[in-house]
Backbone bond lengths (Angstrom), bond angles and torsions (degrees), N, CA, C in turn:
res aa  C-N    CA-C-N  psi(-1)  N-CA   C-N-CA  omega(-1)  CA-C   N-CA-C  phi
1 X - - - 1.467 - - 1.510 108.69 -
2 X 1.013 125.90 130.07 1.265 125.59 175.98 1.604 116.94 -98.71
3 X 1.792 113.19 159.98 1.202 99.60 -154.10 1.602 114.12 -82.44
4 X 1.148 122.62 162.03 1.167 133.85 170.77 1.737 107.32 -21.55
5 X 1.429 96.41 -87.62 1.602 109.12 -170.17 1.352 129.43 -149.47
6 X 1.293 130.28 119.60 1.292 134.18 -143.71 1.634 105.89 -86.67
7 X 1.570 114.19 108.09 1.522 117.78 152.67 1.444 110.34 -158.80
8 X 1.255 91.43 131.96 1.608 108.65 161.30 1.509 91.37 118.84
9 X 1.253 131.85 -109.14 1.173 140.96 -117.79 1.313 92.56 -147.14
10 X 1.428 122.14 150.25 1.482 129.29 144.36 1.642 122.19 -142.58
11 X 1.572 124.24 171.46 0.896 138.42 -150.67 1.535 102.01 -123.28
12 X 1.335 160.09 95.27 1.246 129.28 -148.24 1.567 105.15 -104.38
13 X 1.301 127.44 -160.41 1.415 129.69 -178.13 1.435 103.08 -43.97
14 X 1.734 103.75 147.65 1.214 107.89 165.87 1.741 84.98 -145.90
15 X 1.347 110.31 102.79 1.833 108.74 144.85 1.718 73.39 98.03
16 X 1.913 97.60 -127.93 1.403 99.10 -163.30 1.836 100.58 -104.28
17 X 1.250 115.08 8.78 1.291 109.35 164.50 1.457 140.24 -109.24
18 X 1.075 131.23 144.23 1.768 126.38 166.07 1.378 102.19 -79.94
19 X 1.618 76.33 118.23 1.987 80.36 165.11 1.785 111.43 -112.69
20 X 1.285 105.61 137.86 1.294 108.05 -175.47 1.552 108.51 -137.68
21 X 1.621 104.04 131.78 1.363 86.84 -169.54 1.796 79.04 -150.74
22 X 1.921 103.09 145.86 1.559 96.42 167.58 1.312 88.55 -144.05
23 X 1.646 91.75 153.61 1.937 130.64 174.71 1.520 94.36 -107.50
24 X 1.090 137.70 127.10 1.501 153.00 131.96 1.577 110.75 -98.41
25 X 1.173 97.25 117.40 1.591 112.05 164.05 1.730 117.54 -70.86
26 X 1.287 104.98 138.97 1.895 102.41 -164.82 1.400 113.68 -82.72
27 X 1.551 108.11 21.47 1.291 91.20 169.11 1.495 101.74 -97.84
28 X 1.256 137.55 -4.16 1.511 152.28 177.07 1.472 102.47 -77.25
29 X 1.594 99.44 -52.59 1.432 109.58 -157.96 1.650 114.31 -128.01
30 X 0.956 122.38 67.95 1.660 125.82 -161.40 1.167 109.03 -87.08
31 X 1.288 120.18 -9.14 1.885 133.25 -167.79 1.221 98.16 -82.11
32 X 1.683 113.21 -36.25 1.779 95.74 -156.72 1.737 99.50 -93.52
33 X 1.617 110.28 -5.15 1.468 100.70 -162.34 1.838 94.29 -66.98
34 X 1.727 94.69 143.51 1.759 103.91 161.26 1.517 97.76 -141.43
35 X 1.129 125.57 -176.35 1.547 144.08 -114.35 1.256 99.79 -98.17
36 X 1.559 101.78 -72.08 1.435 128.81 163.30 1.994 122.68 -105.98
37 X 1.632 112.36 178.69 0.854 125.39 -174.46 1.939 99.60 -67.56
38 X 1.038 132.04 146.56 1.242 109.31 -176.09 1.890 85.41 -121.26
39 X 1.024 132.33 -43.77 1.485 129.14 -171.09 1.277 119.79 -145.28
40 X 1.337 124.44 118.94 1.459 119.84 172.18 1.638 94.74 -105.92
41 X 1.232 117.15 135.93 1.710 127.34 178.91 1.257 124.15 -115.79
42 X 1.354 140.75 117.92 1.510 131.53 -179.50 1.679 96.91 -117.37
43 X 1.627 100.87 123.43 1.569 100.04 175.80 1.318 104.33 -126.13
44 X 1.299 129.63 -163.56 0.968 128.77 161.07 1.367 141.91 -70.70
45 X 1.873 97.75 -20.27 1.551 100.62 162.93 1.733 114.19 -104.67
46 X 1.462 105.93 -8.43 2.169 96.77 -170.79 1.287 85.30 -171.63
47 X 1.509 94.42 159.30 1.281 124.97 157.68 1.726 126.68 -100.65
48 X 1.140 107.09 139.35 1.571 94.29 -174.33 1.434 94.01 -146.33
49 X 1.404 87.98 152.01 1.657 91.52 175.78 1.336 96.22 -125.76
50 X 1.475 127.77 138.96 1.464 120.20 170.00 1.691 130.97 -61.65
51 X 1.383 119.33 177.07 1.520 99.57 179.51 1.572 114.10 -75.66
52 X 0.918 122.49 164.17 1.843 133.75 -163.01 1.235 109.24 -167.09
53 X 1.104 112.18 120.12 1.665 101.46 136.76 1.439 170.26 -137.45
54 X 1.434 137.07 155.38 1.069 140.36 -102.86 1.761 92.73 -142.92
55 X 1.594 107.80 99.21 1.462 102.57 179.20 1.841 123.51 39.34
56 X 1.104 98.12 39.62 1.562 117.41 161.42 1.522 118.44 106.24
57 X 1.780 109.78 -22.28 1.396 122.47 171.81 1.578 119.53 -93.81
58 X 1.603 107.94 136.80 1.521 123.66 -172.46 1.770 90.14 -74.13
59 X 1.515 121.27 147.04 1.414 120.41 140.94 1.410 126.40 -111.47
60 X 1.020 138.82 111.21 1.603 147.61 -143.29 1.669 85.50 -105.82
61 X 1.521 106.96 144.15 1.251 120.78 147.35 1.548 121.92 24.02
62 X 1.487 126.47 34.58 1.625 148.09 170.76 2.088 89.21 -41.58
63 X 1.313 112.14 77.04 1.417 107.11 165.53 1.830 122.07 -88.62
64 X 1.073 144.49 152.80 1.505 146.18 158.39 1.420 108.60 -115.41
65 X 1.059 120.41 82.02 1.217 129.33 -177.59 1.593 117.10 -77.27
66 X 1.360 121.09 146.21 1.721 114.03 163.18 1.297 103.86 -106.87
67 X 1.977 90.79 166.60 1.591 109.93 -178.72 1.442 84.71 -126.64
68 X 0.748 141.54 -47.96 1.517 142.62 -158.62 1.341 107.80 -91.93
69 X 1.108 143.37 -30.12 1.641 137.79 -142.45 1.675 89.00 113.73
70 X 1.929 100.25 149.02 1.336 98.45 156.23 1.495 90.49 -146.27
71 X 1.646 102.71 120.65 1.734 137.50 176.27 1.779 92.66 -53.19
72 X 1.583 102.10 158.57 1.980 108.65 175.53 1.467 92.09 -51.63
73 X 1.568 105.96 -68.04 1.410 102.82 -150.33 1.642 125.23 -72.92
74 X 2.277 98.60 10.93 1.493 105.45 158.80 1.562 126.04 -84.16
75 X 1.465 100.21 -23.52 1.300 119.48 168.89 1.801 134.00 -69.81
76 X 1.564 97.45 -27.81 1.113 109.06 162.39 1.556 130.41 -75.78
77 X 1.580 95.54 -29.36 1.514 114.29 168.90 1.437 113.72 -58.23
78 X 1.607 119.61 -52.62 1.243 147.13 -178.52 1.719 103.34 -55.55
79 X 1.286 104.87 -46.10 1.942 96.74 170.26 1.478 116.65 -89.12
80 X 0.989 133.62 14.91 1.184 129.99 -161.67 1.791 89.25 -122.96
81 X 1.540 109.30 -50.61 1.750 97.56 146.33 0.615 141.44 1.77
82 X 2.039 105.43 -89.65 1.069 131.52 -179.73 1.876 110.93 -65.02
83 X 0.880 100.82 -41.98 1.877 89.83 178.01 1.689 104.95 -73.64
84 X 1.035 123.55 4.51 1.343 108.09 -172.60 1.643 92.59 -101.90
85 X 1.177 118.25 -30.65 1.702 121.38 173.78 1.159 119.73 -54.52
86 X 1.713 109.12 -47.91 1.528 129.41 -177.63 1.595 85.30 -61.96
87 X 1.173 153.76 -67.11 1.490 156.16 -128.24 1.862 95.07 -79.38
88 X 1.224 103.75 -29.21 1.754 108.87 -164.30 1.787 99.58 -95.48
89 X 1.239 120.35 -34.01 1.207 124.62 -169.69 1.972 102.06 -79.35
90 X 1.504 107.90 -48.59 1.435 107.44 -178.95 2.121 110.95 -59.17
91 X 1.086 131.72 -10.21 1.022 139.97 165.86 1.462 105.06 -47.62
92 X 1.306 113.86 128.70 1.293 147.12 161.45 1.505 106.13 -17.99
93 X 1.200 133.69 115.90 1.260 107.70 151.67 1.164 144.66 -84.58
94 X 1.345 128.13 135.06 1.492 122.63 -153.09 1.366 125.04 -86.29
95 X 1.387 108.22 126.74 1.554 97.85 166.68 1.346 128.22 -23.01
96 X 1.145 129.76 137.53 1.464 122.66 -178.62 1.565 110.65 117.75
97 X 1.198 132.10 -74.72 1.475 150.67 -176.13 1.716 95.67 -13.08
98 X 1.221 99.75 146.11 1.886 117.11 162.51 1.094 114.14 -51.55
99 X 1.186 115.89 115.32 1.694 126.09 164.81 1.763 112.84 -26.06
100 X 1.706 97.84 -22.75 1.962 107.87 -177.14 2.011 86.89 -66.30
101 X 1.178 97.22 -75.15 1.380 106.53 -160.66 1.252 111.50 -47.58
102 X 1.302 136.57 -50.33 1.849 155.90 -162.10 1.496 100.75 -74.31
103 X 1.360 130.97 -35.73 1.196 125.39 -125.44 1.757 99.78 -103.75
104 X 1.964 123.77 122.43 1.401 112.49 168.10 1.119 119.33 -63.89
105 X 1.547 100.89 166.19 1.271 114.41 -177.71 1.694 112.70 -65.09
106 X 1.643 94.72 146.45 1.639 103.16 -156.03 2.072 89.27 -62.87
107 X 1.478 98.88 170.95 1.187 105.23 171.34 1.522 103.07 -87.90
108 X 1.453 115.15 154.52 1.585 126.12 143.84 1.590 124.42 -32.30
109 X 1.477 107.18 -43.39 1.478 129.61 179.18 1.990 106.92 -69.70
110 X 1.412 112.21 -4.03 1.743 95.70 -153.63 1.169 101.62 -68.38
111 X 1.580 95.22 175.40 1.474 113.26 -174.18 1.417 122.66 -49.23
112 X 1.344 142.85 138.23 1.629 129.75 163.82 1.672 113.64 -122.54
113 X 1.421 145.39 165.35 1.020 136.33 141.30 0.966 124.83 -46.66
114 X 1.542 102.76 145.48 2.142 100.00 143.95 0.901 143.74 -74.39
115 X 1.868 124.78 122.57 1.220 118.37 -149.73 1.772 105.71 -47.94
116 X 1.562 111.85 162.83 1.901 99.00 153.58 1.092 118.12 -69.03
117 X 1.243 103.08 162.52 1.986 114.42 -179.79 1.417 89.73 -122.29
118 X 1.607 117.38 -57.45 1.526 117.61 -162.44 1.428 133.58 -38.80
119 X 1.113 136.36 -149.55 1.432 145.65 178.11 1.120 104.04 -57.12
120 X 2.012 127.03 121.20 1.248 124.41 -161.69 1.587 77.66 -88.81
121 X 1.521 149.91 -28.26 1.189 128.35 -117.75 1.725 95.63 -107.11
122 X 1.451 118.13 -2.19 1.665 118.51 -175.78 1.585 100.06 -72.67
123 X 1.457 123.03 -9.75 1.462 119.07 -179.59 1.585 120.86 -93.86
124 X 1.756 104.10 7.62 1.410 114.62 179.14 2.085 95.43 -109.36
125 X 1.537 114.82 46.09 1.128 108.33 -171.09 1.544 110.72 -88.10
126 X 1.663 113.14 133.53 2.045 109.00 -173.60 0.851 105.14 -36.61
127 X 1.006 122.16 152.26 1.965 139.92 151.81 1.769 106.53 102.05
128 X 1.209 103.23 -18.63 1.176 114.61 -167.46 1.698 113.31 -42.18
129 X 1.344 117.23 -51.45 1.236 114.79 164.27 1.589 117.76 -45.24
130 X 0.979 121.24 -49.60 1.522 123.18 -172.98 1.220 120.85 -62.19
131 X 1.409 123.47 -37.11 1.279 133.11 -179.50 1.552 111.36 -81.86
132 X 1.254 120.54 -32.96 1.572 134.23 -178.77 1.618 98.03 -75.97
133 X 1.232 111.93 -19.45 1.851 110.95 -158.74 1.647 110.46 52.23
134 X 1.385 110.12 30.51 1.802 92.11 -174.43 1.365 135.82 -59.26
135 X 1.519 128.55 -5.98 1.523 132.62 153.84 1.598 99.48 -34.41
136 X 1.483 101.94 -68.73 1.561 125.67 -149.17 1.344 104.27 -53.17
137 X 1.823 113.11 -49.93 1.760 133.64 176.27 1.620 81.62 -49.03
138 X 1.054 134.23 -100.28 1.803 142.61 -168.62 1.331 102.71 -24.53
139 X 1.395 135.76 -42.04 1.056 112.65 -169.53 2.059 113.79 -73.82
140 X 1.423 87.76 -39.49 1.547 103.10 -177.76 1.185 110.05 -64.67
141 X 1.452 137.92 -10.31 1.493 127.35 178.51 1.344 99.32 -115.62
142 X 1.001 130.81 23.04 1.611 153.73 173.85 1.508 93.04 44.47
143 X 1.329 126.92 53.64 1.754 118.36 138.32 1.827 117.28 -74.77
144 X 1.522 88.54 126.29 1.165 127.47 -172.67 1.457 125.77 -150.09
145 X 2.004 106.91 163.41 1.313 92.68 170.21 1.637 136.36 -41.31
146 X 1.678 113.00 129.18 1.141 111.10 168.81 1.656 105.55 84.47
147 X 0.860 133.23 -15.64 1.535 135.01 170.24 1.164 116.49 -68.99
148 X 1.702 119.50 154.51 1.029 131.32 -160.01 1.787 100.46 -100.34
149 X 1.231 135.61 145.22 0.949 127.69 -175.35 1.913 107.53 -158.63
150 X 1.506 108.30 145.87 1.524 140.75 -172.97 1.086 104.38 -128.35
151 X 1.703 91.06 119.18 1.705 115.31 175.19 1.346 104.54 -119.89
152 X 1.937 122.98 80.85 1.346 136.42 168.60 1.144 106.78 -57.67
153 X 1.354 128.50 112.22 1.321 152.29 145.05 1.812 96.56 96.80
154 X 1.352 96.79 76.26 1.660 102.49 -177.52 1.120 128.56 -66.90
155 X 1.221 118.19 -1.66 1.840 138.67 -153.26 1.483 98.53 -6.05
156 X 1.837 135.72 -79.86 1.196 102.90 -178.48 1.295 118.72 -122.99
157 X 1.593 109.71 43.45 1.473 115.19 -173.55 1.170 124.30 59.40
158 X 1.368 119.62 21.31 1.121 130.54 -171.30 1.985 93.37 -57.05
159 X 1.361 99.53 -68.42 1.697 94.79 177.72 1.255 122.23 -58.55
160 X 1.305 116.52 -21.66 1.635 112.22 -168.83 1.064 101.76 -64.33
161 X 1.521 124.54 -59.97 1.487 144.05 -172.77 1.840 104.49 -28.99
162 X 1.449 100.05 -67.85 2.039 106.24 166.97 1.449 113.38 -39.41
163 X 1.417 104.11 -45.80 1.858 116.31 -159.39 1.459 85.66 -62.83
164 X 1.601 116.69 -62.61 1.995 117.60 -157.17 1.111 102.51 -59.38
165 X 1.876 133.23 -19.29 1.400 90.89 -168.63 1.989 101.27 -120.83
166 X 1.424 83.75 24.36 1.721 91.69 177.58 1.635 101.19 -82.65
167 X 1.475 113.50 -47.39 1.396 128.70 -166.27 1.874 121.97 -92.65
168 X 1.612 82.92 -4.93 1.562 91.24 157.89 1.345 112.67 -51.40
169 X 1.666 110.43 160.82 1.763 130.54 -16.67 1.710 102.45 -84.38
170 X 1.172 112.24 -10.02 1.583 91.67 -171.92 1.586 114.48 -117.53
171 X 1.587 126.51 -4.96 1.138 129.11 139.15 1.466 129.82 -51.46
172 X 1.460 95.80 143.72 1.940 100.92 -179.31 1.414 102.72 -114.19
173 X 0.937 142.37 161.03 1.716 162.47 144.40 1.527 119.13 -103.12
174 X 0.927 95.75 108.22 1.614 128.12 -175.11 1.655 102.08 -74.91
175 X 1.392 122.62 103.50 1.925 117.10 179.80 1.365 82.10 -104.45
176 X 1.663 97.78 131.33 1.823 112.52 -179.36 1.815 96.27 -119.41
177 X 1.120 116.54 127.55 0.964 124.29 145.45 1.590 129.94 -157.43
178 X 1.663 128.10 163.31 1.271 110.54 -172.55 2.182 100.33 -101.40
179 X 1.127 102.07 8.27 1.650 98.42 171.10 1.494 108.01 -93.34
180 X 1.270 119.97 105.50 1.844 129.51 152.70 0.891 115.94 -27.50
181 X 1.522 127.18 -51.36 1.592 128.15 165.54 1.881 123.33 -18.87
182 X 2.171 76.30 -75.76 1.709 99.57 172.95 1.439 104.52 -76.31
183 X 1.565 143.50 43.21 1.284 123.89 136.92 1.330 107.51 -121.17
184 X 1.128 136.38 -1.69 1.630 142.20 171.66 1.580 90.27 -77.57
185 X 1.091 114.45 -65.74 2.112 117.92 -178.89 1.445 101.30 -28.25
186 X 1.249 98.68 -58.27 1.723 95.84 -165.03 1.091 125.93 -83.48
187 X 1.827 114.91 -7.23 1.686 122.43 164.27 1.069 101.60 -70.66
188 X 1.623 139.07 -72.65 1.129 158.89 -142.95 2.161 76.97 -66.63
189 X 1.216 112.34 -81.19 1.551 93.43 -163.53 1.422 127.88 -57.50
190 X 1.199 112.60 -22.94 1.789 116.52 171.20 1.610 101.21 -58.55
191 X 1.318 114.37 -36.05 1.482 115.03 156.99 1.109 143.87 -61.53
192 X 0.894 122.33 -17.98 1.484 141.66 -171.41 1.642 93.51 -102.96
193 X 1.321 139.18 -58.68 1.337 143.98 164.69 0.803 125.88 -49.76
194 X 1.771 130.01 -17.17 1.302 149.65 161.58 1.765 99.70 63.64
195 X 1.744 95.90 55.06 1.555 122.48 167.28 1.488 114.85 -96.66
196 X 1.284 114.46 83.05 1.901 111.50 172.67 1.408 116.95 -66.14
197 X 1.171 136.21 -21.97 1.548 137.19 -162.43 1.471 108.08 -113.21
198 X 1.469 112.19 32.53 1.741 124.41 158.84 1.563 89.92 -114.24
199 X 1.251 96.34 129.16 1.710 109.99 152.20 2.002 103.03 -127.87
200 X 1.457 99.53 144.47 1.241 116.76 -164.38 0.764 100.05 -95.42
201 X 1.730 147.92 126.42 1.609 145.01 145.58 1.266 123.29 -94.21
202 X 1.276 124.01 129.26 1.080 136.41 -158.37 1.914 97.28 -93.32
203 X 1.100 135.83 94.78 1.495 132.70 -164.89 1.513 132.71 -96.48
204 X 1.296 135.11 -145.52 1.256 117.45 176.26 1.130 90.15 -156.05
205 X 2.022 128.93 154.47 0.761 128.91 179.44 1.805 144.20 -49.38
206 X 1.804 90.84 -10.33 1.833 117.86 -162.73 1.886 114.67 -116.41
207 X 2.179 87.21 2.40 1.686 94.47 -147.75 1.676 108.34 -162.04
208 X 1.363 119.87 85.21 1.288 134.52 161.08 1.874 113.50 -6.26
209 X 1.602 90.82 -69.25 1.374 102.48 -170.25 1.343 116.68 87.81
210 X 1.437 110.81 12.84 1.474 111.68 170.92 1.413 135.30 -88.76
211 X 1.514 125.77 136.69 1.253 120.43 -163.30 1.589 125.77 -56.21
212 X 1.217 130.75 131.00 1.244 119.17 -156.02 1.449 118.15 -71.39
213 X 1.338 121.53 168.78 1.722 130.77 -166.24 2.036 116.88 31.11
214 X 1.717 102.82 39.49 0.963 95.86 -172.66 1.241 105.20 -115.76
215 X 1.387 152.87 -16.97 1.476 149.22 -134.43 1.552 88.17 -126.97
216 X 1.668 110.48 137.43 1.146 118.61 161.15 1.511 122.86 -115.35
217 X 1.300 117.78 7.18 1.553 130.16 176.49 1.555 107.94 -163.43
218 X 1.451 112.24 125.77 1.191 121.35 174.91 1.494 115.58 -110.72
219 X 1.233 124.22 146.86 1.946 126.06 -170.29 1.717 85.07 -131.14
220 X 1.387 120.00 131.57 1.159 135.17 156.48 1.705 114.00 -129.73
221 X 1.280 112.12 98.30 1.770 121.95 -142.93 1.243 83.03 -113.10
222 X 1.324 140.30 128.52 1.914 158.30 163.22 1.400 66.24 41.18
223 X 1.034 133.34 112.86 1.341 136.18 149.52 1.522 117.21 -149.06
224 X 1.730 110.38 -67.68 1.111 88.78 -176.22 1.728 138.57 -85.14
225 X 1.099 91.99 35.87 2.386 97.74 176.90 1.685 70.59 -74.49
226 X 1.356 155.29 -55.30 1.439 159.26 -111.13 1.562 85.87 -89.66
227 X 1.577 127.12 -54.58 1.167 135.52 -153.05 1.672 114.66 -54.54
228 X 0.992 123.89 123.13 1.584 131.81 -176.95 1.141 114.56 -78.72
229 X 1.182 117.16 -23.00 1.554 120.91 -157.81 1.818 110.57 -150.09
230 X 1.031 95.16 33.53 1.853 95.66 177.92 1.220 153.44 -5.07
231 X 2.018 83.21 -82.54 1.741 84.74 143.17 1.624 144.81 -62.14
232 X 1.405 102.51 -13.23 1.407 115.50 164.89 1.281 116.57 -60.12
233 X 1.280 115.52 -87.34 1.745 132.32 169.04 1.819 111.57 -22.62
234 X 1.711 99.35 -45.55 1.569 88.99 -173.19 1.623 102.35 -65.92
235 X 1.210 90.64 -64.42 1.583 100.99 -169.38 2.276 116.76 -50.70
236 X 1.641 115.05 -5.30 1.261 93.81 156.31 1.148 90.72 -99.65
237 X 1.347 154.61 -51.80 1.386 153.69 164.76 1.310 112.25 28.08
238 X 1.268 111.48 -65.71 1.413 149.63 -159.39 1.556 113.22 -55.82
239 X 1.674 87.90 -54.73 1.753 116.20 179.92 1.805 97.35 -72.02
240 X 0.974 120.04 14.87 2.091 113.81 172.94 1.598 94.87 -120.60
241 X 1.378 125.06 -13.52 1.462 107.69 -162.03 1.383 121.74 -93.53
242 X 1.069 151.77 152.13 1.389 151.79 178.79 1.478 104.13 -77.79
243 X 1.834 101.86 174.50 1.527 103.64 171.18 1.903 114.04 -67.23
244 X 1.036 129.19 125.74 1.143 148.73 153.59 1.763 105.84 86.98
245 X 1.675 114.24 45.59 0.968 107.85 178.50 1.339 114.44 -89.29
246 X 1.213 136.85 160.86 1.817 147.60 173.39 1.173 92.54 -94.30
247 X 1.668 85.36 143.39 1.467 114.87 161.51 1.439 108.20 -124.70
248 X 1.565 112.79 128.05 1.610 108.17 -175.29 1.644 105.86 -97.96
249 X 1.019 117.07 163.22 1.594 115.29 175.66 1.610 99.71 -150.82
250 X 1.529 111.82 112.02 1.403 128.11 174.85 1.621 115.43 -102.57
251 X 1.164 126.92 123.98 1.191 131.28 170.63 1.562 123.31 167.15
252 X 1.444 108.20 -175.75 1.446 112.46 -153.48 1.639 110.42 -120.46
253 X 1.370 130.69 158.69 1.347 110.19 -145.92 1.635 97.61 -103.41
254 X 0.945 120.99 170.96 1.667 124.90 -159.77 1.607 103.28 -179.87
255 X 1.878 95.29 178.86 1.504 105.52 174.28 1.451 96.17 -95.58
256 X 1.030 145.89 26.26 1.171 130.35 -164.53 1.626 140.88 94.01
257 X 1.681 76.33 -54.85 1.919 96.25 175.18 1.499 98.02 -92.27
258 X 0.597 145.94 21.44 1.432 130.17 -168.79 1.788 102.40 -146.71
259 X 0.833 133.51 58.42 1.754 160.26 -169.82 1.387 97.34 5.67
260 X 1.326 108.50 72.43 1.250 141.33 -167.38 1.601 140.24 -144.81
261 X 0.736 158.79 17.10 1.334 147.09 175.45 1.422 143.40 -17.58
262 X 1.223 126.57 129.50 1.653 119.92 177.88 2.030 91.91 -73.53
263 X 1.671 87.42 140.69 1.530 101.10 169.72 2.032 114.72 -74.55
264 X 1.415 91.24 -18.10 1.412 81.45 168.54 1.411 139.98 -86.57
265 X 1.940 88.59 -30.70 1.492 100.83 157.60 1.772 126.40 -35.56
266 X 1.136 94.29 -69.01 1.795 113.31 166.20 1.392 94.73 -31.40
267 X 1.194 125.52 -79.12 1.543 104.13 -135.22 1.885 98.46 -97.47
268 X 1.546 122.89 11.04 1.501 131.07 142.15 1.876 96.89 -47.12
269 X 1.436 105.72 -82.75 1.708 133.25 -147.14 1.970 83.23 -55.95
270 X 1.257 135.60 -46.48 1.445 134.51 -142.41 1.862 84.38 -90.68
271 X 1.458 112.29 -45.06 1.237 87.46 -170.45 1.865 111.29 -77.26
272 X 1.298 129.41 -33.45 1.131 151.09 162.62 2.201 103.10 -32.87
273 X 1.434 76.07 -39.90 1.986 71.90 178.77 1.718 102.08 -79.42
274 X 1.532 103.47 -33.99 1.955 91.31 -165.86 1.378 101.30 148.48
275 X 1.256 112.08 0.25 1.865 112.72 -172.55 1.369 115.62 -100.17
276 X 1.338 125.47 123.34 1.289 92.78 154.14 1.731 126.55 -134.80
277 X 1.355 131.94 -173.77 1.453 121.82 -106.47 2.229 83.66 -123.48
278 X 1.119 85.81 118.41 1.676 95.93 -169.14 1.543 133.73 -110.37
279 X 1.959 72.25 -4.50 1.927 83.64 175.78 1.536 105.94 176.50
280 X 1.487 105.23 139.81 1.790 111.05 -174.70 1.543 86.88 -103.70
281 X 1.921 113.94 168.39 1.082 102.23 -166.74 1.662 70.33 -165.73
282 X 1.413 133.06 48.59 1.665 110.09 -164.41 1.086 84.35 -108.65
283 X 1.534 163.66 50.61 1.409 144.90 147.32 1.665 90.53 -88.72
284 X 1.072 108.57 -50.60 1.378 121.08 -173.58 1.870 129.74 -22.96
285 X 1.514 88.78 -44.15 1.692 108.49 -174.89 1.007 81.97 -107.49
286 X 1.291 172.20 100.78 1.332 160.46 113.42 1.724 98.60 -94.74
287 X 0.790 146.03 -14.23 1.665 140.78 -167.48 1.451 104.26 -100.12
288 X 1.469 107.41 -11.78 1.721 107.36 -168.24 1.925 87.69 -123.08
289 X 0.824 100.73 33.98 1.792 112.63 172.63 2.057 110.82 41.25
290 X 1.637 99.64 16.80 1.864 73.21 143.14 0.999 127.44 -107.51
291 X 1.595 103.32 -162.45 1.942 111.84 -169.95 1.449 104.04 -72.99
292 X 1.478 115.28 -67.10 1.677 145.50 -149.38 1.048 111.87 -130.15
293 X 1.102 128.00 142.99 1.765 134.32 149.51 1.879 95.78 -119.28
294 X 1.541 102.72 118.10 1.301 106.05 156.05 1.736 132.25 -107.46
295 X 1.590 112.26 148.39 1.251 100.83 -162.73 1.831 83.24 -110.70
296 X 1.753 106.14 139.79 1.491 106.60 174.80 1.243 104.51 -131.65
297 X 1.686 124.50 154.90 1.144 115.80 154.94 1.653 131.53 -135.79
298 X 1.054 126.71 156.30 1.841 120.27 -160.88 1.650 103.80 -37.87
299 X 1.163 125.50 145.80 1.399 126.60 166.62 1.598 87.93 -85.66
């Protein structure tokens, strides 16, 4: 039998059995944590213990599966395993540990920046393409001819400008932002570039404003530490996207306030909205000084 569902950790063959066992920490996985142990099971094909948790860590689906046959006295081996895991996991956690490992799940309430107001034009800085790799970002969220495309928090279209004339002539690019400032910038220059297939939305901190089942690639570039309302935004987000569209998420890791984000936060809040997480890409932005670029898509 194979296991349920793969996260965290595994254990691989030992002798004539697969052992498979995963720890998710709840700031990844906060859905499955419950109170107590609710079932440990010994059958004839696995053992499972349900999710629980245990001094701050979730245990998901702890299966011992066979490939071969599993004899009584493999099965007995196989629970005696499993309780010996449960015995190591209920241990105290110790002072000391990484703020990664120790740390609850962020609040709904956490910290965010303030959006920018200042000079939209320091984000049209040379080289900038090169260091971002942005072909490469476009290629991975599959902008292309004729595709529909979202530029969350456009400040000065710096990306849109790439997006309109990648997805020309019959693709549009959507520049989202909630500063008036940065949507006059980006009319006046889609004008000036003599770009028709940007339309500018003027948005809200909880709400895209994008037309529904229309977007097939979304770019959220240093943007969202800015976002007020996360789970909001993702979750109408969601309601604009087509079947199997990407959502990219670029940025650098932080407390929040400080135009920053934890990368784990993100992909807690993205899966928590409905997303889930289909590809890391952080060597990539490293030349334009962020952490990660993540690629997500609607569950």
């Amino acid at each position: 039998m194979a296991a349920l569902r793969t996260i965290g950790n595994s254990v691989k063959r030992r002798g004539r059995l697969d052992l498979h066992f995963y720890v998710a920490h709840p700031l990844r996985l906060p859905h499955l944590a419950l109170a107590t142990v609710q079932q440990l099971t010994l059958t004839d094909d696995y053992v499972k213990l349900t999710p629980t948790t245990i001094h701050g860590f979730t245990i998901c689906d702890m299966m011992l599966a066979e490939k071969t046959g599993l004899s009584m006295r493999s099965k007995k081996q196989a629970l005696l395993f499993a309780l010996t895991l449960l015995a190591i996991l209920v241990a105290p956690v110790r002072p000391g540990l990484s703020a990664q490992t120790a740390t609850a799940p962020p609040s709904t309430n956490r910290k965010t920046s303030t959006p920018y107001t200042g000079d939209l034009s320091i984000f049209d800085s040379p080289g900038r393409d090169e260091r971002l790799h942005i072909n490469r970002v476009m290629d991975l969220l599959g902008v292309g001819p004729d595709k529909n495309v979202a530029d969350i928090g456009a400040g000065s279209g710096w990306f849109t400008v790439r997006a309109a004339r990648l997805v020309a002539p019959k693709g549009t690019v959507y520049a989202v932002d909630i500063n008036p400032a940065a949507i006059r910038y980006i009319k006046d220059r889609a004008t000036k570039e003599k770009l028709d297939n940007v339309q500018a939305i003027l948005s809200t901190p909880d709400d895209p404003k994008l037309p529904a089942e229309s977007i097939d690639s979304v770019l959220l570039l240093k943007t969202y530490h800015e976002v007020a309302k996360p789970l909001d935004l993702l979750r109408h987000l969601r309601t604009s996207l087509r079947p199997d569209a990407k959502v990219g998420i670029i940025d650098r890791n932080g407390n929040g306030a400080n135009h920053g984000v934890s990368k784990d936060i993100v992909i807690h809040e993205a899966r928590e909205a409905g997303y889930h997480l289909v590809d890391e890409k952080d060597d990539l932005v490293k030349d334009d000084n962020m952490d990660y670029f993540l690629i997500f898509t609607a569950r």
